[in-house]
N, C-alpha and C positions, 0 to 999 in steps of 0.2 A: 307521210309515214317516215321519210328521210329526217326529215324535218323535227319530228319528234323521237328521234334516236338521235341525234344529232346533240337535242337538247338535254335528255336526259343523259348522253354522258358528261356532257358539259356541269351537268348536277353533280353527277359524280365524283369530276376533279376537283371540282370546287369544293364539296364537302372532306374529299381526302385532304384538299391544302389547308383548309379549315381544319382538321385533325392536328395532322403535321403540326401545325402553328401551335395550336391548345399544347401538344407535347412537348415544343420548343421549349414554351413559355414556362409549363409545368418543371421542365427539366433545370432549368435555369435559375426557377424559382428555390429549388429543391438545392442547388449548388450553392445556392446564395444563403439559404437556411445553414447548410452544412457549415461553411465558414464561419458564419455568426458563433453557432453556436461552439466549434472548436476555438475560437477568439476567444470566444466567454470562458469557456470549460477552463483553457490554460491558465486567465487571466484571473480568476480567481484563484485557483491552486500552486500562483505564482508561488508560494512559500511553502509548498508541499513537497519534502524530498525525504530519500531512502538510500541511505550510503550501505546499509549493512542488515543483516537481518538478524532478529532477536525476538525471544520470545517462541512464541507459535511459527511462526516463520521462518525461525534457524530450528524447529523439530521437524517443520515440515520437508527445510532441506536435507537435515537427517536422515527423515523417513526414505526421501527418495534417492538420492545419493549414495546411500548405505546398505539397502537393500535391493536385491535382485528387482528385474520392469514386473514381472507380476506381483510379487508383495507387497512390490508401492504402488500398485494399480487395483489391485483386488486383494484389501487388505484381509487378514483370517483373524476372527478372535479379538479383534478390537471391539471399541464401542458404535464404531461407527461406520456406514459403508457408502463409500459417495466416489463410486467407482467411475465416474465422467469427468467426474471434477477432478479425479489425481491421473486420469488419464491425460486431458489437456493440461495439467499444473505439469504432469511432469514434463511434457514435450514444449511449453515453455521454459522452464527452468532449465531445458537441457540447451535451446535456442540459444539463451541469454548469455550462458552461463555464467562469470562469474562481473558480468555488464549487473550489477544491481541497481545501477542508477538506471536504467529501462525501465525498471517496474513502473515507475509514476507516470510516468509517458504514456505507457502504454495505459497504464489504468484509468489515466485521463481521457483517451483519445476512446477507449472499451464505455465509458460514461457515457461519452459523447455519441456513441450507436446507439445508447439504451434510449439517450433523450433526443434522438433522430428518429429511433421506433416512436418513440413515445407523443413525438411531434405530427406525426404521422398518422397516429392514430387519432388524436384530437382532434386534427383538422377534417379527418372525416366525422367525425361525431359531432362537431361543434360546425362544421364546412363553412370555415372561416381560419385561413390562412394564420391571421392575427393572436387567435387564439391557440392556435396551435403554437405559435412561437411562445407567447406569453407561458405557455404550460412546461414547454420543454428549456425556460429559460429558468425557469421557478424551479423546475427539478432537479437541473445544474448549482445553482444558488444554494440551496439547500446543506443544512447542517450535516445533516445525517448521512451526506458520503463521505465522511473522515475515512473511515476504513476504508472504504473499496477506491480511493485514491490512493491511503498513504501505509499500505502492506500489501502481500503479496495475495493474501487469505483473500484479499478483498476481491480477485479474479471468481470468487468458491459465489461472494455475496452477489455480484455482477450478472454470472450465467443465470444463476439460480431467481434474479428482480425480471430477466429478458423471458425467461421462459416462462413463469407466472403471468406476466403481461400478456405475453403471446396466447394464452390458456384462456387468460376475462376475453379479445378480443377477440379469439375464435367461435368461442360461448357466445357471446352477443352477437357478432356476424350468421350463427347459425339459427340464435331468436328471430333472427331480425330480417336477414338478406331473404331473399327470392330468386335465386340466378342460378342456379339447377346446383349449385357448389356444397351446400350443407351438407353433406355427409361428407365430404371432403374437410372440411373446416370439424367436423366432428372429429372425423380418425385422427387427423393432424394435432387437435389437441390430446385425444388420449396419448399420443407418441410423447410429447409435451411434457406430460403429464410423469408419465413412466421416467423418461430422461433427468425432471428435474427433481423429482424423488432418489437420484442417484448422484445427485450434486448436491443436497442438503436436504435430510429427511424431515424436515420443520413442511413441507409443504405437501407431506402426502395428506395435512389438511382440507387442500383443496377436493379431494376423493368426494365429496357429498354434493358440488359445484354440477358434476355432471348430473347426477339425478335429480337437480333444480331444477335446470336447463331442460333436460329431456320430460320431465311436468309438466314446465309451461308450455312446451312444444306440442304436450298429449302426442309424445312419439310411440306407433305400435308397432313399432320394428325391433323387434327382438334382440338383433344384431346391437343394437345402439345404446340396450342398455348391458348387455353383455362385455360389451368392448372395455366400460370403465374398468368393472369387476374383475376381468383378464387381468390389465394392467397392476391393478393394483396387487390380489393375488399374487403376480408374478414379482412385484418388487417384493414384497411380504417372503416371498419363497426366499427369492435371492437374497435378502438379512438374515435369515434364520439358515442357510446355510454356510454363509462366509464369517456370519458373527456371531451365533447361534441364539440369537434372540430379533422380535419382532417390536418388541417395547425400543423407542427413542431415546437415548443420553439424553442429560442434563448437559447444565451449563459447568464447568469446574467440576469436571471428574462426576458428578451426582448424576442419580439418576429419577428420570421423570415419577416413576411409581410413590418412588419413596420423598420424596420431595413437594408433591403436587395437593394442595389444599383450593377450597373454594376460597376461601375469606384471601388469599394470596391470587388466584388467577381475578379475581374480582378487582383488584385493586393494581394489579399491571394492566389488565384491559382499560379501565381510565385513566391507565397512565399514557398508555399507547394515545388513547383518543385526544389527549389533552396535547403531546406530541406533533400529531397532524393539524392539530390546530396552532401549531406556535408556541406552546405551551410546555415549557421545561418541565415534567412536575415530576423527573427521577432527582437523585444523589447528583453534587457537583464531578462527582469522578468520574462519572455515566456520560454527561451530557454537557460542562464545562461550565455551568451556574445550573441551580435552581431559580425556577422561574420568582421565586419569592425576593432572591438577592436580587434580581437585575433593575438597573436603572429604569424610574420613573416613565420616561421617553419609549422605552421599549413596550412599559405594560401598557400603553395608549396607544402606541401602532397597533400591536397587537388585538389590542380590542375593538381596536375601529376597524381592521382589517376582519375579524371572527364577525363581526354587524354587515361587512359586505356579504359574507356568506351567507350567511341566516338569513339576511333580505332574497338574496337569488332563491336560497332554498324554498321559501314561502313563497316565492313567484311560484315555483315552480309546483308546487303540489295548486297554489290556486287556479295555473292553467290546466292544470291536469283535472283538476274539477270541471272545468270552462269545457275540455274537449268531452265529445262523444267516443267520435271513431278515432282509433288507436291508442287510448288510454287505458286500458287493460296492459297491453303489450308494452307500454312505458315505465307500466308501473311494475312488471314483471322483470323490465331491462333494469330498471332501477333496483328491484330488490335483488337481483344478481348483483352490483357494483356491491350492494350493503351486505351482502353474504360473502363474497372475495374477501372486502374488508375483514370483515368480522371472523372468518379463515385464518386470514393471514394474522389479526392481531393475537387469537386467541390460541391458537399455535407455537405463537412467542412469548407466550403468558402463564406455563405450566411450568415453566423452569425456577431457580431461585433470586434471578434478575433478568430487570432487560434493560436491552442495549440499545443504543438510540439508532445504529445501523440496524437495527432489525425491523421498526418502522417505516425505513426507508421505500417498502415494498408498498407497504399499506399509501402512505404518504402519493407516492406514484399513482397509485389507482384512485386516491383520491381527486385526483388533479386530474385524469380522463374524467372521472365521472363528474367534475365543475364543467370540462367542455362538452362532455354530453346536455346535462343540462342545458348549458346556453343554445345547444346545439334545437334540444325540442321547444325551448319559449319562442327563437326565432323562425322555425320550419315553418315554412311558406312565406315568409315577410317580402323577400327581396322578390321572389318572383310575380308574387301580387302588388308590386311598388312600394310597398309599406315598411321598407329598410329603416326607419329613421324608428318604428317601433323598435327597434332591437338596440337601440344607442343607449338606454339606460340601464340593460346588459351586461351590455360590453365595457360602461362603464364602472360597473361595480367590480367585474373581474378586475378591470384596468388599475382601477383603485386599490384592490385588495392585493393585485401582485407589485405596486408601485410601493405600499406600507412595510410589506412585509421584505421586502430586497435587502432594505438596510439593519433589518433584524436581524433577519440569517447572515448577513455579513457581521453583524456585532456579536453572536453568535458563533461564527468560524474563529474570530480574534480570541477566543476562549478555549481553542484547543489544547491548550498546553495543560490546563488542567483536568484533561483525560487521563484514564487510570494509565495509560501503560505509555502515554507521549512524552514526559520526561526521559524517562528509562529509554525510548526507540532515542531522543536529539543526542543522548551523552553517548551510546552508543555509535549514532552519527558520526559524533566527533571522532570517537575512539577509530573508525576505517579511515576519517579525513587528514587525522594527525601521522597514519603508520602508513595504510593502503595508499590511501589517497596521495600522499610524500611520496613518500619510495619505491612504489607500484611492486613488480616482482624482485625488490632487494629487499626485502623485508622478510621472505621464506629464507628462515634454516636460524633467525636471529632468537635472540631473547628479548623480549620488553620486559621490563622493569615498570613495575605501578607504582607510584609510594601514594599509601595509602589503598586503603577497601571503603571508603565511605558508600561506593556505590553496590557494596557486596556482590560482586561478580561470584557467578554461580560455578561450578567445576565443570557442569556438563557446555554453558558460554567458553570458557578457557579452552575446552580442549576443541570446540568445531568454529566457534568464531573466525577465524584467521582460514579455517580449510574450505570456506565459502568463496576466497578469493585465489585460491590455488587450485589452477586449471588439471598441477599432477597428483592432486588430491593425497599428497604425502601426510603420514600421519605424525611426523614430526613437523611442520611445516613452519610452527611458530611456537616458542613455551612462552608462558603466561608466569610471570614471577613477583607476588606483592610485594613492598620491603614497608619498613617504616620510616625509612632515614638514608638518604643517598651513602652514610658512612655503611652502610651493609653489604653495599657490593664494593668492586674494587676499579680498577683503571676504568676509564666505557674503550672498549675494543668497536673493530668493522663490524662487530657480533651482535651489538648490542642497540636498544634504544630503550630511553632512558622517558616517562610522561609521569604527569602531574595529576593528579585530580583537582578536580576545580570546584567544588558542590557549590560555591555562588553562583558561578554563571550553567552550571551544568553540563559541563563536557571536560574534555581530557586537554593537556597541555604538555605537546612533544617539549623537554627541558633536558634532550639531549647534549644539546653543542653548550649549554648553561654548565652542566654537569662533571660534563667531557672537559672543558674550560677551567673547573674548579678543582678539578683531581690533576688533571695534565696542562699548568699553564707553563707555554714555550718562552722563554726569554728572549731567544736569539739562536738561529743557526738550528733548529729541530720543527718537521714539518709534516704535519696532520697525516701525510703517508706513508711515515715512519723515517724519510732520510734527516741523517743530521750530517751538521760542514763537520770541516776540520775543527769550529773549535764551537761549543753548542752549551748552550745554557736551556734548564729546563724545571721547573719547580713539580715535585708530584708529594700527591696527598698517601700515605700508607694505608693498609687498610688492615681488618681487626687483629690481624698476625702481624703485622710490622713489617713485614717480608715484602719486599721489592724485586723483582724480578725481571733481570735483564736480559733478552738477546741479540745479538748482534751478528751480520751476514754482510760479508764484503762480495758483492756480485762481479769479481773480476779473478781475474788470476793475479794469485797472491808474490808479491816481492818477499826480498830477505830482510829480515828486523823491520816487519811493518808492529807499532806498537798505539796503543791507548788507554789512556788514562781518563779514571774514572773516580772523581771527586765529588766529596759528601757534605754540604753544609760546608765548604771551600778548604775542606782537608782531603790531601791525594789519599783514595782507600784502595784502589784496586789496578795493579797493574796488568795490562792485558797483553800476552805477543801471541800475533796472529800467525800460526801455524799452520792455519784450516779455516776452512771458509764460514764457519758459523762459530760463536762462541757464546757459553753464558755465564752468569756471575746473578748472585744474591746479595741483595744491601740489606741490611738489620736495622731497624728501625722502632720505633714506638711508634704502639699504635696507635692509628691515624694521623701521625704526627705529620707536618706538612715538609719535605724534603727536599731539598736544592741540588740539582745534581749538576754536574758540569762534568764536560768530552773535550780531549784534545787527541785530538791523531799525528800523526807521523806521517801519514800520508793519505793519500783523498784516490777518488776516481778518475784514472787518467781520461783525455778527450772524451770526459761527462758531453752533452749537450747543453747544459745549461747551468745557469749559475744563479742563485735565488737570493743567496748573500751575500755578507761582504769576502766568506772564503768560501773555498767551495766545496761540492758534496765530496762526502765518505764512505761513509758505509749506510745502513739500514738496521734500524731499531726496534724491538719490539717489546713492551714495559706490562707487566702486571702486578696488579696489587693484592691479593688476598684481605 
């Protein structure tokens, strides 16, 4: 009897270290995924950055910055209520603050959890580690995260792909599982559910999802189908109270009602489908070519790559023929994946475009339900020894994500020909030339544009610059076009002076150029206003002709201290220093370019330093009108 207690706990430790180990392994395995796929995520989006916000993205700092934490959390009277999403937008935005270069970090790194869930989820449905990578690398790669990497908005598109995911995978674990948790896995999605109807109202599509699900289940618990109806109801309540309608916005101000045709949702749903398959088939503004333009090479990946699938797929309904027991329930999981889908595409297809980030969702659930499939051709292989049936599987995945990697990468190189990606890089420039220079010496300045090629907007001009100013001064920067540098006058400490550039597409600081060409120093006069005892200086007039001198001896004043002040190398102005500051106007034609020369009488006694051949005097200060 000893004997056999003895041994059965000996079973016991041995199957605990046997645990243990599985867990290590598992954990280790999962560390090793994570890195992968954060290498990857960076290493693609190496060229994805965000100096400034523009656009939707400087309204949405607007919205939040400018108005009181409820108005920008639980908007009133707007078109839209996605009160999760501007509760976490704002308590970022407030983290960040005026750090803009985080966002793509962070929205890189936010990707990179979607495709860790989403790796995660494969590998159970496919239970094959490989595949799970394979999915979650394809998902990364992928075109259609331009947005949700490279704006802010993109954090709205993010929550809103996690929690629809989370929603198909609760619904199949509760078809599917047997482990007392299904009604767990049920509430948890209606929560889901509720949540991410308040981060973007495009998905209270999925509302029909649970009475699929609860169909196939032949569930008669009352509770279960009540619980969706709540939900929704309740976000329904909570639109028509805050925004006083239950109908969804449009795209551009429009809205769904008036907008919404069959012959038009008909015709973005296979646009959507062609999308998921590799298949450019909106506007180049959309999506950065039409699949019609793109090179040769491209539509033959592409096509051999859409033939791996259609092969898997037709495995897959022939095995589903082949089985008896549990092909009902496969085919039930399955037409759940094809109703999310068709959710999600048909939800993005009532408005007056779509956007190739709005596929992005659909795209994703596409690529679980590739590792589901493989997941049912191989069930039971490995454990009845017959692994090596699943190798022409796994190759076709292998193949079809091997074709299509260099697509979607020739595909990302096309970004620039998205609607709103020129407009975000010259913006770029415009924070890298001022903010990025001169960081907080830039608040209380003027810039100077020459030129509007880029026709900056009034409502850009006035909050642009107050994105980077932590005291949120509403003076903090003015915004001034000119046509011609002869418009303004000297460049003062006041001022910076940029260029438009519309070849290369960004802005061009051509301060010190400008500054250079209105005030050039001959000799003895120095960029901080001191000039020596004897100082040469050429300046350009400006449209009044008027030159305007002033002059401050920072010392205590001697008797008959004097200066002389010559014009194109005739003495015009004699100065006796009585008082410590003095000024004088020189007349001039305008813009005419003007020589001026200083001789003093006396200098700054034990100055510290000496820059010329004589030494300092007093301090200058010149404008030009």
């Amino acid at each position: 009897m000893e004997r056999q207690t003895e041994y059965n706990k000996n079973q016991r430790e041995a199957l605990l270290e046997q645990s243990w180990a599985r867990r290590a392994v598992a954990w280790k395995t999962d560390l090793l995924v994570v890195f992968v796929l954060t290498g990857f995520a960076f290493f693609i989006n190496r060229h994805m950055k965000l100096n400034s916000l523009y656009m939707d993205d400087l309204y949405q700092w607007f919205c939040y910055f400018e108005q009181p934490f409820s108005e920008a959390v639980f908007t009133v009277g707007g078109s839209r209520f996605r009160a999760l999403y501007n509760l976490v937008s704002w308590i970022q935005m407030h983290v960040f603050g005026v750090h803009i270069n985080w966002y793509v970090p962070f929205n890189i790194l936010l990707n990179v959890g979607i495709a860790y869930t989403l790796y995660c989820m494969a590998r159970k449905f496919s239970r094959s580690i490989y595949v799970g990578v394979v999915c979650s690398l394809m998902f990364l790669a992928s075109r259609m995260s331009y947005y949700q990497i490279g704006q802010i908005l993109g954090l709205m598109e993010s929550m809103a792909m996690w929690m629809a995911l989370m929603i198909l995978y609760l619904l199949i674990g509760y078809l599917n599982e047997k482990d007392g948790l299904e009604n767990r896995r049920l509430m948890l999605a209606n929560l889901l559910y509720v949540g991410v109807c308040f981060v973007h109202e495009r998905y209270m599509a999925l509302f029909p999802l649970f009475f699929i699900v609860l169909l196939f289940k032949w569930s008669k618990n009352w509770k279960h189908w009540a619980e969706p109806v709540a939900g929704f109801a309740f976000v329904q309540l909570m639109r028509l109270l805050f925004i006083g309608t239950v109908s969804p916005a449009g795209t551009g101000g429009t809205d769904v009602v008036d907008t919404i045709s069959v012959k038009s949702v008909l015709h973005y749903v296979l646009c959507q489908i062609a999308y998921i398959f590799g298949i450019n088939a909106g506007p180049e503004h959309m999506n950065g070519q039409n699949f019609r333009e793109a090179p040769l090479w491209v539509m033959v990946l592409i096509g051999i790559a859409d033939l791996m699938l259609v092969v898997l797929i037709l495995a897959f309904f022939i095995r589903l023929l082949q089985r008896r027991k549990g092909c009902v329930r496969a085919l039930q999981t399955a037409a759940l994946f094809v109703a999310f889908i068709g959710a999600c595409i048909v939800c993005s297809s009532v408005t007056i475009r779509v956007e190739m980030r709005w596929v992005y969702v659909s795209y994703g659930a596409a690529l679980l339900f590739m590792a589901w499939m493989y997941g049912f051709l191989t069930e039971g292989l490995e454990r009845t020894g017959r692994w090596i049936l699943g190798v022409p599987f796994l190759t076709l995945i292998t193949v079809y994500a091997g074709l299509m990697l260099p697509v979607e990468h020739y595909y990302r190189s096309l970004y620039p020909n998205l609607y709103y990606w020129r407009d975000q890089e010259h913006y770029n420039s415009l924070a890298e030339e001022t903010y990025g220079q001169y960081g907080d010496a830039i608040f209380g300045k003027t810039i100077f544009i020459i030129g509007d090629t880029f026709e900056m907007s009034e409502f850009t001009e006035d909050y642009f610059f107050k994105v980077f100013d932590p005291m949120r001064r509403d003076d903090c920067v003015r915004i001034e076009h000119i046509d011609d540098v002869r418009d303004i006058g000297l460049i003062t400490d006041e001022m910076l002076v940029l260029q438009e550039d519309p070849a290369n597409n960004r802005y061009q600081d051509v301060t010190h150029v400008v500054k250079t060409m209105k005030c050039r120093p001959v000799y003895g006069y120095y960029e901080d206003g001191w000039i020596d005892e004897r100082a040469q200086v050429q300046v350009q007039a400006g449209s009044t002709g008027e030159i305007h001198l002033s002059f401050y001896y920072p010392r205590e004043l001697q008797e008959d201290q004097w200066l002389t002040v010559y014009v194109n190398g005739e003495a015009q102005e004699y100065i006796h220093f009585d008082e410590e500051g003095k000024q004088v106007t020189i007349q001039a034609n305008p813009y005419e370019p003007v020589m001026l020369r200083f001789e003093t009488n006396f200098y700054v006694p034990n100055a510290l330093e000496k820059r010329g051949t004589t030494r300092l005097a007093l301090l200058l200060t010149m404008t030009a009108d």
